[in-house]
C-alpha positions in Angstrom: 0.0 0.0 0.0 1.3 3.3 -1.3 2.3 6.0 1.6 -0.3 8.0 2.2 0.6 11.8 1.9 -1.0 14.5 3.4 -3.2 17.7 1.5 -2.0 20.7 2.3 -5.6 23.1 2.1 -3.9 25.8 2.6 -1.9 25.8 -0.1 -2.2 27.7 -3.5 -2.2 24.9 -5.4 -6.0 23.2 -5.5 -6.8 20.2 -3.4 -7.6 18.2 -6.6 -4.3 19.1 -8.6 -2.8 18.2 -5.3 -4.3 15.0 -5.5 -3.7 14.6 -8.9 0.4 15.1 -9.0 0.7 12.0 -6.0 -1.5 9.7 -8.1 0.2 10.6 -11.3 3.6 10.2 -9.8 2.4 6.5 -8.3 1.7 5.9 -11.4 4.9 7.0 -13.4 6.9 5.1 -10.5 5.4 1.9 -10.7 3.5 1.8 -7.3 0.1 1.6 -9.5 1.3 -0.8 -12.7 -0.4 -1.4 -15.8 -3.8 -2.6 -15.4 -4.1 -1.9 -11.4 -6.8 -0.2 -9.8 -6.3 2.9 -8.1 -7.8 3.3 -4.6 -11.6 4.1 -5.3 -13.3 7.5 -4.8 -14.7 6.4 -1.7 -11.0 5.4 -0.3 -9.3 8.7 -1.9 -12.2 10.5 0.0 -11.8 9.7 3.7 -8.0 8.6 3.3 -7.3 12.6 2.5 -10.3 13.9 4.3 -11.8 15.5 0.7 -15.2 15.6 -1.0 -15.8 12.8 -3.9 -16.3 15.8 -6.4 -12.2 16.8 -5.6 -11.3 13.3 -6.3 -13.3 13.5 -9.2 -11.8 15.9 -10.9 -8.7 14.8 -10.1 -8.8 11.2 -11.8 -10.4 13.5 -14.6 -6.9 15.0 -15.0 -5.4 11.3 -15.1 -7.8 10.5 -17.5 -7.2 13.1 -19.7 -3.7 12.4 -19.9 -4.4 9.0 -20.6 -2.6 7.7 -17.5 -5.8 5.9 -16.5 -9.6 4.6 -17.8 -12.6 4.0 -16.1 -14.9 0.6 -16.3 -18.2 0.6 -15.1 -18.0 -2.4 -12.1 -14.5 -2.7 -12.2 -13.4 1.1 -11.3 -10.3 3.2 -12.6 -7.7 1.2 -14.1 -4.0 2.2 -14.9 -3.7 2.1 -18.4 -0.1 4.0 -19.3 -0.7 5.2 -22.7 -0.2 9.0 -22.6 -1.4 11.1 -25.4 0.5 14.6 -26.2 -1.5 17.6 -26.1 -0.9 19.8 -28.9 -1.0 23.5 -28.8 -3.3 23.7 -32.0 -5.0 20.7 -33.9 -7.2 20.9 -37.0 -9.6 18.7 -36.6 -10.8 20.9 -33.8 -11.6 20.0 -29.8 -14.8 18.1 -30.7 -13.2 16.0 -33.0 -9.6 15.6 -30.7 -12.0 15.0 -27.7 -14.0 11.8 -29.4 -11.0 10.5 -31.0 -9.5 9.8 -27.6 -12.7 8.3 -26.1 -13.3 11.3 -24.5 -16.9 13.2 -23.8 -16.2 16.8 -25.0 -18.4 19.5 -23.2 -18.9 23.1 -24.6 -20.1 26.4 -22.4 -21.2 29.1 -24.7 -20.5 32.1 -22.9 -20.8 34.7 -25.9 -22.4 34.7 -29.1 -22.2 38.0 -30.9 -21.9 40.0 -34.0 -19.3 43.0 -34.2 -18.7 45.5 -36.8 -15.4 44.4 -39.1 -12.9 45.9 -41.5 -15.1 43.9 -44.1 -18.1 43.7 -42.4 -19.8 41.9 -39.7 -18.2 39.4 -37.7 -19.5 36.7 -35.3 -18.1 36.2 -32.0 -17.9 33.5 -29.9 -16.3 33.0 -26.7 -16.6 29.3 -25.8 -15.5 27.3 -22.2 -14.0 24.1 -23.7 -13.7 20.5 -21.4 -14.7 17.6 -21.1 -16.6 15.4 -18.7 -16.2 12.5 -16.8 -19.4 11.0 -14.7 -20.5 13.9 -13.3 -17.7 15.9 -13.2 -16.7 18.4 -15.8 -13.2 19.9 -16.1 -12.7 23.0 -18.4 -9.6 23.1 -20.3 -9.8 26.1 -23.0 -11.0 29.5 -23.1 -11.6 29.8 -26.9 -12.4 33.1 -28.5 -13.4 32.8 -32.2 -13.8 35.9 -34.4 -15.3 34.5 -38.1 -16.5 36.9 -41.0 -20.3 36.4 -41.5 -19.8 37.9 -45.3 -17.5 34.7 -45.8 -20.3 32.2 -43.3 -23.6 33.6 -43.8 -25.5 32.2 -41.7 -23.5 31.5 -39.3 -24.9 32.9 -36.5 -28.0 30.5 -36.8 -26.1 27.7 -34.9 -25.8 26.4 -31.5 -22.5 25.9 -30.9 -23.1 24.8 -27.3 -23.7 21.6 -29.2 -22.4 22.0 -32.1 -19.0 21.8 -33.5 -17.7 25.2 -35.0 -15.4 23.2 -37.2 -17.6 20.8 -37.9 -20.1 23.0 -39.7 -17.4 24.9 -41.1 -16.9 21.3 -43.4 -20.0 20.8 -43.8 -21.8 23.6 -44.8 -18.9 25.6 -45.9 -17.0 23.2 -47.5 -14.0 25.1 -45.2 -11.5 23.2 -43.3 -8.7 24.3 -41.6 -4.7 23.6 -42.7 -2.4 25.3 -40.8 -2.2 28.3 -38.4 -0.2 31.3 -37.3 -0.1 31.4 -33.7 1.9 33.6 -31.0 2.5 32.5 -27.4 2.0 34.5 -24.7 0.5 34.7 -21.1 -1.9 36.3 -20.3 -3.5 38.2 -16.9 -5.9 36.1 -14.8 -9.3 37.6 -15.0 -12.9 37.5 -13.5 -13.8 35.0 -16.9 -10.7 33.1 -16.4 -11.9 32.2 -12.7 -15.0 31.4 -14.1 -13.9 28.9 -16.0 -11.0 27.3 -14.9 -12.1 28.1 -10.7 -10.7 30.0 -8.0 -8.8 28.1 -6.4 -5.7 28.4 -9.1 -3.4 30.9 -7.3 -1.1 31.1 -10.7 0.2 34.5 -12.3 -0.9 34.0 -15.6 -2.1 31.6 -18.2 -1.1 30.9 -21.3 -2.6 31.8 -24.6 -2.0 31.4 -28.0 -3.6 33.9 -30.6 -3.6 34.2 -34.2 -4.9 33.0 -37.3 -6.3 29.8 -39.1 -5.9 29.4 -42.4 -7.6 26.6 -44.9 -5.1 24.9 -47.3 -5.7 27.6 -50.0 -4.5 29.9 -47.8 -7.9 31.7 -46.9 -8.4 33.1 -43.5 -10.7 30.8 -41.5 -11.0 32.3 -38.4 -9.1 34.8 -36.1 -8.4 32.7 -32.2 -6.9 33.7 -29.3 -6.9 30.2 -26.8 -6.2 30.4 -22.9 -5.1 27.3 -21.5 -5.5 25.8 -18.0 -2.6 25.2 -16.1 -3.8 22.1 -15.1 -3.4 21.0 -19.1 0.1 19.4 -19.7 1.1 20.9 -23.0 3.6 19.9 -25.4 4.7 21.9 -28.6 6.3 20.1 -31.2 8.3 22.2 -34.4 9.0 20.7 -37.6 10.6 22.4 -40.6 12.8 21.6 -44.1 14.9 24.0 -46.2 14.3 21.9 -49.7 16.7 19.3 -48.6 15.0 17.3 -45.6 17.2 19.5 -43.8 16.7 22.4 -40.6 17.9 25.4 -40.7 21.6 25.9 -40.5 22.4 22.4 -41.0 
């Protein structure tokens, strides 16, 4: 039986991330193998004097990063297949989500139309998680800005249920290629604590913002992405000068 170690509440860091790091690190050091079961909820619970909806979300985090799954009758089982996180991906976070048996949840928190350079433009600002039982655990703050002279009709959708890429391919006939992104971090703010809670005592989160462009070079959408600091991210670079060589080489 693994050492139990103590919660600290009073520290910045939440109870569930808390939580989250010891089991993670059981896991990554062999105290929970392949194909063990992790103590229960119940067990996690009164062993660290929490409420089920902390350990909850923290076997959500374990689950995202593929470190664990969850059977119906048999509990959550180690299964040590992590899956990168990518800064950007194309199919968009619907379609990521699904893809890696995940239940993708969306919060539409804006829906708008501003004035543009070349003419109206919808809005939407969109919390972005997933969910496991009962539990849902946010991981983007998405802000979309898409011309409604290139999408007419775009406003019409729900995209608390629907996927903005999604009807992008199909009624569009749009998808996206490749994007332009710069990383920075940004300010926490009174939507951030909204989203991701407020009990992440962190200076700042980061973002990526830019543009997305469809493989014939046409402006899809304009982004800027704030990221959880609970998400493990991992940003990959890949490049050729002509002769399957980098830069320099």
């Amino acid at each position: 039986m693994a050492d139990l170690i103590v919660l600290d509440p009073h520290a910045p860091i939440p109870l569930y991330t808390q939580l989250y790091r010891i089991l993670r690190l059981r896991i990554l050091e062999g105290q929970y193998a392949e194909g063990d079961a992790i103590p229960s909820e119940n067990v996690l619970r009164d062993e660290h004097g929490i409420t089920r909806s902390t350990v909850r979300k923290a076997i959500a985090l374990l689950v995202n990063e593929g470190l664990v799954r969850q059977f119906r009758g048999k509990g959550t089982i180690v299964s040590y297949a992590p899956i990168n996180n990518s800064v950007w991906n194309f199919g968009g976070f619907t379609d990521y989500s699904r893809a890696r048996g995940q239940r993708p949840v969306t919060s539409l928190l804006e829906q708008a139309t501003e004035d543009g350079a070349n003419g109206p433009v919808l809005k939407l600002v969109r919390a972005r998680g997933i969910a496991v039982e009962d539990v849902t655990l946010f991981l983007n703050l998405d802000t979309s800005w898409l011309s409604l002279k290139r999408y007419p009709g775009l406003d019409i959708f729900d995209f608390e249920k629907q996927s903005l890429y999604q009807v992008l391919r199909d009624h569009y006939g749009v998808s996206p290629a490749r994007s332009e992104l710069t990383l920075s971090v940004v300010a926490p703010s009174a939507l951030t604590t909204k989203v991701f809670g407020d009990g992440l005592d962190v200076p700042g989160f980061l973002c990526a913002t830019g543009d997305v462009f469809s493989s014939s070079d046409e402006l899809v959408e304009r982004t800027s992405v704030i990221y959880s600091p609970t998400l493990e991210m991992r940003v990959g670079t890949s490049w050729s000068t002509g002769n399957g060589q980098p830069p320099g080489a």
